[in-house]
C-alpha positions in Angstrom: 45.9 -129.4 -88.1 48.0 -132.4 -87.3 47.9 -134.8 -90.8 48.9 -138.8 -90.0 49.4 -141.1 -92.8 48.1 -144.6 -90.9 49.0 -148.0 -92.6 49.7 -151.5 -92.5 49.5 -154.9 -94.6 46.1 -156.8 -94.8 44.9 -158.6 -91.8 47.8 -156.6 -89.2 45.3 -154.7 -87.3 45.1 -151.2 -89.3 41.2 -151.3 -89.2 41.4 -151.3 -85.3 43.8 -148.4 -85.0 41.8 -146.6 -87.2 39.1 -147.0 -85.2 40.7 -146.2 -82.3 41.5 -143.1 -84.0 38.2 -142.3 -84.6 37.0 -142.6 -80.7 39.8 -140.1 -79.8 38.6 -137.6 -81.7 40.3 -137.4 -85.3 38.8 -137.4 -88.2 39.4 -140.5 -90.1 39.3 -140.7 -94.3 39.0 -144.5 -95.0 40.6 -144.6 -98.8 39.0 -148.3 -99.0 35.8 -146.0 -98.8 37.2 -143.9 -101.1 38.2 -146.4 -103.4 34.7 -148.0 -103.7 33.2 -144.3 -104.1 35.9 -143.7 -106.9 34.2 -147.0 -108.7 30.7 -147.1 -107.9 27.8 -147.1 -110.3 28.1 -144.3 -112.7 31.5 -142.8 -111.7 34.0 -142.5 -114.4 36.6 -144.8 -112.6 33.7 -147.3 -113.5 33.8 -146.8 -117.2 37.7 -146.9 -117.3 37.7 -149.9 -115.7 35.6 -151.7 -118.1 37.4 -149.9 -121.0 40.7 -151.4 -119.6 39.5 -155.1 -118.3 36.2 -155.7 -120.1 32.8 -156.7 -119.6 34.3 -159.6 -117.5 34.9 -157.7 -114.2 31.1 -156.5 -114.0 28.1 -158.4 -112.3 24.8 -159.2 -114.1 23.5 -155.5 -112.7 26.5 -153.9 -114.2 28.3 -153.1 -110.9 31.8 -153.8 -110.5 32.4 -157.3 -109.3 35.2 -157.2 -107.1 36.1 -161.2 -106.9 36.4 -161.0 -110.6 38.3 -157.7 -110.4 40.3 -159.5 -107.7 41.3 -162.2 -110.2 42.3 -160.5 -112.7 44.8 -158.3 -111.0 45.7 -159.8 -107.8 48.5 -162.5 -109.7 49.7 -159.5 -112.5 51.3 -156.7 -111.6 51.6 -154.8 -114.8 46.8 -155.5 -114.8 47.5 -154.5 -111.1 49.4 -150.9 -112.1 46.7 -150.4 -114.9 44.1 -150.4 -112.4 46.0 -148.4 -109.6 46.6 -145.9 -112.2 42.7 -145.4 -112.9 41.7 -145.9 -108.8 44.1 -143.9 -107.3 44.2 -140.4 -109.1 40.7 -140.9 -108.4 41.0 -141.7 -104.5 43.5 -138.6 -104.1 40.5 -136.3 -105.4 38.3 -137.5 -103.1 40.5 -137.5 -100.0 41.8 -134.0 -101.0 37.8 -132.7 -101.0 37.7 -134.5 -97.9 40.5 -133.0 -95.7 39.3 -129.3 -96.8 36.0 -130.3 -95.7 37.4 -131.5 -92.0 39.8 -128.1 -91.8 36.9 -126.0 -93.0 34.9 -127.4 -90.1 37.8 -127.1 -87.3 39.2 -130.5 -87.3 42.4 -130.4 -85.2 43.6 -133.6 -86.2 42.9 -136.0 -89.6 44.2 -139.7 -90.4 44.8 -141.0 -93.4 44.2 -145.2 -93.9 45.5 -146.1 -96.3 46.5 -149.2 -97.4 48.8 -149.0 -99.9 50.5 -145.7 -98.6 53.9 -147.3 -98.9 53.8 -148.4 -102.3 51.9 -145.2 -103.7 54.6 -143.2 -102.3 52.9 -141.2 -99.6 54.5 -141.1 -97.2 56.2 -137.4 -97.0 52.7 -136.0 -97.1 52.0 -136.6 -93.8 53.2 -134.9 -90.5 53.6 -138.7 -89.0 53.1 -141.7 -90.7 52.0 -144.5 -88.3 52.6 -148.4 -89.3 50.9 -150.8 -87.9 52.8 -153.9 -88.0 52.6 -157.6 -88.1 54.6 -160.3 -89.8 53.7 -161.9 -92.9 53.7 -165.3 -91.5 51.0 -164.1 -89.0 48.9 -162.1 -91.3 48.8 -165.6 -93.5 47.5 -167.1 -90.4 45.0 -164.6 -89.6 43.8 -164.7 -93.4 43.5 -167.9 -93.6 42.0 -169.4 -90.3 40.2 -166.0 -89.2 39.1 -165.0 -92.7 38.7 -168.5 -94.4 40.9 -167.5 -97.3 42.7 -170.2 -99.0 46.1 -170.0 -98.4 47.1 -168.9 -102.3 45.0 -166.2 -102.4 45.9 -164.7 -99.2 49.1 -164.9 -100.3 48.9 -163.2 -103.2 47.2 -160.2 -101.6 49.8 -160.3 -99.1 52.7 -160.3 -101.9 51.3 -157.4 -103.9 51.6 -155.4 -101.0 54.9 -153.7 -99.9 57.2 -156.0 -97.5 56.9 -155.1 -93.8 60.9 -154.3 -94.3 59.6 -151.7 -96.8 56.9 -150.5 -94.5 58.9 -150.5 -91.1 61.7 -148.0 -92.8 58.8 -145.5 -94.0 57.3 -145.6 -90.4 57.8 -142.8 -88.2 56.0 -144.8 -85.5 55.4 -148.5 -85.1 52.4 -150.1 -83.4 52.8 -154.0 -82.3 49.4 -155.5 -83.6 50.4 -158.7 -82.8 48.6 -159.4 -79.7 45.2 -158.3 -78.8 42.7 -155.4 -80.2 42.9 -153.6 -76.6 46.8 -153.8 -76.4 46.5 -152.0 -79.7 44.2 -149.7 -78.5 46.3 -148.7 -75.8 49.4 -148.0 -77.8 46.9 -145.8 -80.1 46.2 -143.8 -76.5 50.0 -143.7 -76.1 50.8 -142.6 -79.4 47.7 -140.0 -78.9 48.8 -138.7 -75.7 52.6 -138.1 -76.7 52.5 -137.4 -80.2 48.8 -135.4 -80.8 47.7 -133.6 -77.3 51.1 -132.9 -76.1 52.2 -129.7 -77.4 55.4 -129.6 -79.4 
């Protein structure tokens, strides 16, 4: 089974690679999913959460409010490694049951998105870690006029993730998603056809 790590900073196009992915026949594990899962109602990432930040960061039905969340730990790294130190042992578990799951059914070939691969140190788990890049200034852009985030808080999302200099040197492979969704697609089908289909 071929394992590929799949990343990239918000707003560069990951989501459409993925996607891609997914269409060719992998099996993708989304660890946004995963994170969600690892905090739903219930779950014991929940409780830690509210042992850690408070009543503050839930919503009148006792859910986990994400904008609040969001505010808390977006602009403070050291509230930031607190929660990533709850989440992410969490998300591991789940993407662990996950991958057996996909080899116990036959899966030739599972992807990994991650987000923050780079900065959780991931990277030499994978067979081939693919980055999809584009520049900060364009991410900003896409945030901001595509997204309607206000420029400060897109970036600070885009600050507390690694730097596309830190991402680029963990790539093994670099997809352009600066232009359009189909030109990503296509280098997806490339990578695909050279790196997953073509024996050796």
């Amino acid at each position: 089974m071929v394992r590929i790590g799949l990343t990239g900073g918000i707003a560069a196009g990951k989501s459409v690679a993925a996607r891609r992915f997914g269409e060719l026949g992998a099996v993708v594990i989304d660890h946004d999913v995963l994170a969600r899962e690892a905090v739903a109602d219930g779950s014991v990432g929940l409780r830690w959460i509210t042992e850690t930040f408070g009543d503050g960061v839930l919503d009148a039905e006792g859910a986990l409010d994400r904008a609040a969340l969001g505010a808390v730990v977006f602009g403070d790294p050291v509230a930031r490694e607190r929660l990533n130190a709850i989440v992410h042992p969490q998300v591991r578990r789940l993407s662990a049951e996950r991958e057996a799951a996909a080899r116990e059914a036959g899966a030739e070939t599972v992807v990994h998105d991650i987000p923050l691969l780079v900065e959780t140190h991931q990277g030499e788990s994978f067979d081939v870690l693919v980055v999809v890049h584009t520049p900060a200034e364009e991410r900003l852009r896409r945030l901001t006029a595509g997204r309607g985030m206000n420029e400060v808080d897109a970036q600070a999302r885009i600050d507390a993730q690694a730097s596309d200099d830190e991402r680029l040197a963990a790539a093994d492979v670099v997809l352009d998603g600066t232009g359009s969704e189909e030109n990503l697609r296509r280098q997806v089908d490339d990578f695909w056809a050279d790196r997953v289909t073509t024996p050796g």
